[in-house]
N, C-alpha and C positions, 0 to 999 in steps of 0.2 A: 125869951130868946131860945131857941130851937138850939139843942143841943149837936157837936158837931160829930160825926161818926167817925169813928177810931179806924184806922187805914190795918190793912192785913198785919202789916209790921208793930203795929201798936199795940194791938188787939195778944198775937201768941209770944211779944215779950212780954206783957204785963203778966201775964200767969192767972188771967181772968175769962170764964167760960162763961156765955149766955146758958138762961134756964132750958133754953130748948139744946144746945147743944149738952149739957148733962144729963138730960132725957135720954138721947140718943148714944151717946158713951154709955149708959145701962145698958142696952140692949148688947147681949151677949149673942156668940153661936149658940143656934138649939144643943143641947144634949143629947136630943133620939135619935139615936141610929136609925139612919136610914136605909139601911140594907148594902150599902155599895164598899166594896173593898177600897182603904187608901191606900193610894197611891206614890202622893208627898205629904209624908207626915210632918215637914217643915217648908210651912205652902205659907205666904204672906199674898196678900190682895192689895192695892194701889191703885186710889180711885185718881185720873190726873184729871188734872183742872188749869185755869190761869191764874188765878194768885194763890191758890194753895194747895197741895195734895194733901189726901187720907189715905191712909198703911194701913192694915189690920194685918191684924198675929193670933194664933190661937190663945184662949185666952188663960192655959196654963202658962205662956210664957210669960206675962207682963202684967201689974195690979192695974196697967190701963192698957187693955188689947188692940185698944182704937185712937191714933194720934193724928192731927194734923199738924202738918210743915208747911212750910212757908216757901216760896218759888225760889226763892236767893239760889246763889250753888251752896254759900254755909251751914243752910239749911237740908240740902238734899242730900250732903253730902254728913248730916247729924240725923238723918233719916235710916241713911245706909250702914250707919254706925250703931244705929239703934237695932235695927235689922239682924246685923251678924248679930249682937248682944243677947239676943232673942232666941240664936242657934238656927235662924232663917237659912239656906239654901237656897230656894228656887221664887223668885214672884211673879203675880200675874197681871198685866192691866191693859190697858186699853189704850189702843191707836188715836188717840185724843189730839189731832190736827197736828202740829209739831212742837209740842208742847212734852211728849213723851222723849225727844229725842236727847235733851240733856241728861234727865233724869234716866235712861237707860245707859249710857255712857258713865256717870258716875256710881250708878249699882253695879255695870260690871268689873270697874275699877275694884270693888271692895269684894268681888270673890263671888257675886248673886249672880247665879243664873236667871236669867229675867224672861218671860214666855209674854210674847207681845200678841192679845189679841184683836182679833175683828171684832168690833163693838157688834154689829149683825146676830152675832153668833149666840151673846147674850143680854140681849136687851127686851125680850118678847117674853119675859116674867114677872106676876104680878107680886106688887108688894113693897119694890124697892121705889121709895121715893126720896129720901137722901141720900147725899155721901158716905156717909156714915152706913147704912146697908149695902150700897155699892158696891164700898172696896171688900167688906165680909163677904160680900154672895161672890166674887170672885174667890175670894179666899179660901171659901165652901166648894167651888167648880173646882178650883186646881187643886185641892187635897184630892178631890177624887177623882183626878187624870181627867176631866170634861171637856177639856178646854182644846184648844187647837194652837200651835205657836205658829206665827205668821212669818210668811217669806220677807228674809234680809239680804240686801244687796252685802257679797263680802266687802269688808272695811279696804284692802287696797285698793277697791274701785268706788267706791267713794266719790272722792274726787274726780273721776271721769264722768259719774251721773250727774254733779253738778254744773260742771263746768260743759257738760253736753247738752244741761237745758235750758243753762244760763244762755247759750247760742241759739239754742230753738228759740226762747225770747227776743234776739235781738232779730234774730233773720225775718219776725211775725213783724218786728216793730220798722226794719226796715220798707217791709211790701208796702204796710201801710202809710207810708212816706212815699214810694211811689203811686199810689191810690190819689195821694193828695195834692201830688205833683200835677196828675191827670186833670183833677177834677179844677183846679185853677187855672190850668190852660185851657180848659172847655168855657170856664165863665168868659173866658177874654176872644174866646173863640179861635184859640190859637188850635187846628184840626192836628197833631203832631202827631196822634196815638193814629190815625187815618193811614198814615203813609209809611208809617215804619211800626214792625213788629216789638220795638219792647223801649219804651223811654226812658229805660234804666241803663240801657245799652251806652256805646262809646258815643253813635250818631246823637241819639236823645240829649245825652249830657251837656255834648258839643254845645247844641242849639239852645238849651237852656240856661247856658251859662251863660251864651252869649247876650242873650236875651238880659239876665240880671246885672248884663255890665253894660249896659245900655243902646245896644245894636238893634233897629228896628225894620232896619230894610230884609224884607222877605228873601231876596233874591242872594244878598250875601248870607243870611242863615243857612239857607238853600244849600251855598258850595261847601258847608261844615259837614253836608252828609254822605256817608262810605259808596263808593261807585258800584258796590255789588246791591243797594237798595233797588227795589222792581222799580218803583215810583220814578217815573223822570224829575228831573230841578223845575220845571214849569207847575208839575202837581204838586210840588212840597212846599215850593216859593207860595202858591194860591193859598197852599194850607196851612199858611203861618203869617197872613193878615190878619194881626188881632188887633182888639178895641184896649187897647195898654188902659188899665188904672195901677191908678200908685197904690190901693189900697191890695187885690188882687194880686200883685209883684211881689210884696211884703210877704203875703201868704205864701205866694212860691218860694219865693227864696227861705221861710221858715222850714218849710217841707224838702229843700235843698238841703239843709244845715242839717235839719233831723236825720236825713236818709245817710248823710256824711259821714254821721255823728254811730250811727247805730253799725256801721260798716267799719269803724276806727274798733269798736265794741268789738265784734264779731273774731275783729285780725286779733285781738288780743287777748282772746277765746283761743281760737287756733294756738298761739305759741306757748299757752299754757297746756291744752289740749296736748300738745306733741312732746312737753315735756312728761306728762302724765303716762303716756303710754311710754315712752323709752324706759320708764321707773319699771314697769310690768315684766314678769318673768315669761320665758317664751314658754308654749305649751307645746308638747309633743302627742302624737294619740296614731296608734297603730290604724294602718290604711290598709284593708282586705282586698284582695286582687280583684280585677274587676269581671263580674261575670262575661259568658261565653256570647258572643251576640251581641255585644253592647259597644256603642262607642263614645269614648269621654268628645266633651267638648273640644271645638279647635279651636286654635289659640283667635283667629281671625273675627270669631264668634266671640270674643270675647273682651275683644278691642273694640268689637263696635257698641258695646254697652256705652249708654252714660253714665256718668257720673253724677251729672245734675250743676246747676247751674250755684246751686248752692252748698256744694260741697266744699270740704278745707283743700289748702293747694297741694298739703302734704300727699305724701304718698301711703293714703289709708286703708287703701288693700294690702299692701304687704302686711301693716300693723297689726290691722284684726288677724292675715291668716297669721303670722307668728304667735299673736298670745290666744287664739281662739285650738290651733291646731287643723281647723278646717277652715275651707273658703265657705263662708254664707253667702257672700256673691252669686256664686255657681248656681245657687237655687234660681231659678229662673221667674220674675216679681219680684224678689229680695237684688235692690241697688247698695249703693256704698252705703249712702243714708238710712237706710231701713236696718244693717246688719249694724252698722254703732248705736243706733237708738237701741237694737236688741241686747248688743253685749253691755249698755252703760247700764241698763235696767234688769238684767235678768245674770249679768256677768259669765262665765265661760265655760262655770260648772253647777251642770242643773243636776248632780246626783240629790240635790233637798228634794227632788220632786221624788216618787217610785217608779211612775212611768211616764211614757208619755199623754197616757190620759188625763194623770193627775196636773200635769202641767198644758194641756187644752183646758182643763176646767178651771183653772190655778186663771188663765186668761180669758175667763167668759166665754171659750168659744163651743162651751158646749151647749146640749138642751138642758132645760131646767125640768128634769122628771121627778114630778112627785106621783109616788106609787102607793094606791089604798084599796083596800082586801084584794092585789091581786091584780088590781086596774091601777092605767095610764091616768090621773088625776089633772088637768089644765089648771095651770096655774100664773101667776104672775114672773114676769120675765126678769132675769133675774138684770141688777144695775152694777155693771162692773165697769170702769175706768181702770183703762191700763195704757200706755203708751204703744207695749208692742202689739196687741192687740189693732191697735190701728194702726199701725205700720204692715200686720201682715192683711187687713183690708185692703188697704190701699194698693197694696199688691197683688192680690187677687184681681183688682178688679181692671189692672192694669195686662192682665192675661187674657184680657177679651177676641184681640187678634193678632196672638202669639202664634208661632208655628212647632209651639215647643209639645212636648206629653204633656206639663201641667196646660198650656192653652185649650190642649183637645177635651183635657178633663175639667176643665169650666166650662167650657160651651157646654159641654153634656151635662153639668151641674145645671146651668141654666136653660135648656132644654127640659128638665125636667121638673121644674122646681116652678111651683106657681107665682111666687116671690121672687123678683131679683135678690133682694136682703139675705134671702134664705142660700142661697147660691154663694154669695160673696161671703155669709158666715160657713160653711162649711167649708168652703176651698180657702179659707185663713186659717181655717183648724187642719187641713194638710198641712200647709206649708208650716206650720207650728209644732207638727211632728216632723217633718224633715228637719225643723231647726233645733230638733232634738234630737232626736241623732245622730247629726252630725257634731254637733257638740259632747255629745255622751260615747257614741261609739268610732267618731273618726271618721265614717263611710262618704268618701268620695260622690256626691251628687252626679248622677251619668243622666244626662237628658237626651232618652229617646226617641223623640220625636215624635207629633202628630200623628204619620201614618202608622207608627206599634198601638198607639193607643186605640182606632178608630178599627184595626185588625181583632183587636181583643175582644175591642165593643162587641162588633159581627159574630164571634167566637161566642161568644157568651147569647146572644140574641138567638143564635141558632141553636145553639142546645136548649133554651128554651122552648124555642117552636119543636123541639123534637121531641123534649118532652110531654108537649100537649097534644102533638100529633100519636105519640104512642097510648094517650091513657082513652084516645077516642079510637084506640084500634087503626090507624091510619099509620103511613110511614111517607115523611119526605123525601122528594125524589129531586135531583138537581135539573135543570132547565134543559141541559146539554144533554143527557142522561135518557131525556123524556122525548126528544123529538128523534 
């Protein structure tokens, strides 16, 4: 009879170690110095895992340097007690899915500065095949400062990143309830998407509902649709002879209930949402006057923004400029939706970044340059996943025919750029410094207009040409000038 395997919890109450895990508890840190000054000389290492974590300590602190815990909180929280005991201050470990996020919460409970890395950073060294070297080769990095500590949303907003993406989830799971709406009236050949722009709308719902409570004549569906529809009642009545099955019905009205359902979701996102931000202390940030030449936006200009069809009903522009200090609106590709996705993920104070470069590169939007003897090296592209990141895409590309300065300086991105990709990434890495500055320094976004930009462009084009006319001994002469 096949013996039965002892579960995590069996196994480090019993106080019984496999031979190959006492193998590996031998293995101590090298002794040879390696030439490099420490940094934290009370550095512990933290391999996480799912059902167990490994700690390592140096191994003057402990007759066993190397211990594994068990996932429980009694356990993590007899880990973080073992830790201080140790004289621990600072540990180091790795972004391990969300699995690090308790066990960071109750280390800094107990006084640990905890340095949360990009597994990236060091995973490309030969040697480490267990946990057991894992959590030491960390423990080895961050005694001697190597490591890098990764960007944390501050803990009052929180609750806004979640609850802001817990709504990105329902608004995805909504669409596609409309998606399925579509696709069940096309099998019955009901043409409804034909004649009206969006079956989510007041008209669409009308008709559909009626349709599920059992009304088949086309011509009375027909009069459920709003008088400002193009389509006359003759084209809509035509486009709503369908072939009714009961099975077909069934699916719609599931995709009814669904779409219902995730919209119920959504509002009660919103009233948690609104109570989150009222918790937020307002932000203040000194406004420099605005230079000589320039004219801020009119308010007119500014009313005629959307919002988007899927924004909260509150009033979320006041919200963010109160706790933000500036309007992100004002950037021109940056909507309501793009400036709360930015503030629920990157929150309202980016002094963690140094500058603004650090925080384009912090969001992939930069090039990935590797430099050897001196030379440009191609290499592979680097995979970043961010949300704002593609928020300030999405913006970008929506500046295609703006009449704004940023619009003038996309076309000319993409006038020049043999890649569209390559265009839409650089003009996200502007708007990502602007979204930095005006969060860091307060500066009033002033949109000057298309025509300063395409004046500059000329400006700069000309003194070019002048300087290639002057190294061939030539001098430009104007048109008017010459006749």
């Amino acid at each position: 009879m096949r013996k039965r395997r002892m579960s995590t919890f069996e196994r480090l109450n019993s106080g019984r170690i496999t031979r190959k895990q006492r193998r590996e508890l031998a293995r101590r840190v090298a002794a040879a110095d390696p030439g490099l000054s420490i940094v934290n000389p009370h550095a512990a290492g933290i391999d996480v895992g799912n059902a167990s974590h490994f700690a390592a300590v140096p191994p003057d602190r402990d007759s066993t340097p190397v211990r594994e815990f068990g996932f429980w909180t009694a356990d993590l929280h007899k880990m973080a007690a073992w830790l201080v005991a140790c004289r621990i201050d600072t540990v180091a470990m790795q972004s391990t899915g969300v699995y690090w996020i308790p066990l960071y919460d109750i280390l800094e409970q107990h006084g640990l500065r905890v340095v949360l890395v990009n597994a990236q950073h060091t995973k490309n060294v030969p040697g480490r095949k267990t946990d057991v070297q894992e959590c030491q080769w960390l423990m080895k990095l961050h005694t001697y400062g190597l490591l890098r500590d990764s960007f944390r949303l501050a803990q009052h907003l929180e609750g806004v990143r979640t609850v802001w993406r817990v709504r990105g989830r329902h608004v995805e799971e909504a669409a596609r309830s409309v998606q399925h709406m579509q696709k069940a009236l096309t099998k019955m050949n009901v043409q409804l998407a034909n004649v009206i722009s969006d079956v989510s709308g007041l008209t669409g719902q009308a008709i559909v509902g009626a349709i599920l409570q059992g009304q088949r004549d086309p011509y009375k569906l027909a009069e459920l649709s709003d008088p400002h529809i193009r389509a006359s009642k003759e084209e809509i009545a035509r486009s709503l002879e369908g072939t009714w099955r009961e099975d077909v019905l069934f699916e719609l009205q599931q995709a009814v209930d669904s779409y219902h359902f995730a919209h119920r979701q959504i509002r009660q996102c919103d009233d948690k949402l609104k109570a989150y931000l009222a918790s937020l202390e307002s932000r203040v940030l000194e406004k420099p006057a605005v230079p000589a030449g320039t004219k801020p936006l009119q308010p007119k200009t500014r009313k005629a923004r959307k919002q988007g069809a899927n924004a909260p009903p509150m009033d979320l522009t006041g919200e963010l400029v109160r706790i933000c200090g500036a309007d992100l609106t004002s950037i021109d590709g940056i909507n309501i939706i793009s400036a709360m996705t930015i503030v629920s993920e990157v929150g309202t104070d980016l002094r963690q970044f140094p500058d603004e470069d650090h925080f384009a590169s912090w969001l992939g939007l930069t090039a990935n340059e590797n430099i050897s003897g001196g030379k440009r090296v191609k290499g592979a592209k680097r995979k970043v996943k961010n949300r704002v990141a593609d928020v300030l895409r999405m913006g970008a590309t929506s500046l295609l025919n703006s009449a704004s300065y940023l619009g003038a300086r996309y076309r000319q991105l993409r006038r020049n750029a043999k890649i569209p990709a390559v265009a839409v990434k650089a003009m996200a890495r502007h708007l990502a410094v602007l979204v930095y500055r005006l969060l860091t320094k307060g500066q009033a976004w002033v949109d000057r207009g298309a025509e300063l930009y395409e004046q500059q462009r000329r400006e700069r084009d000309l003194i070019v040409l002048q300087e290639k006319a002057k190294r061939h001994g030539l001098q430009l002469v104007p048109v008017a000038a010459a006749n």
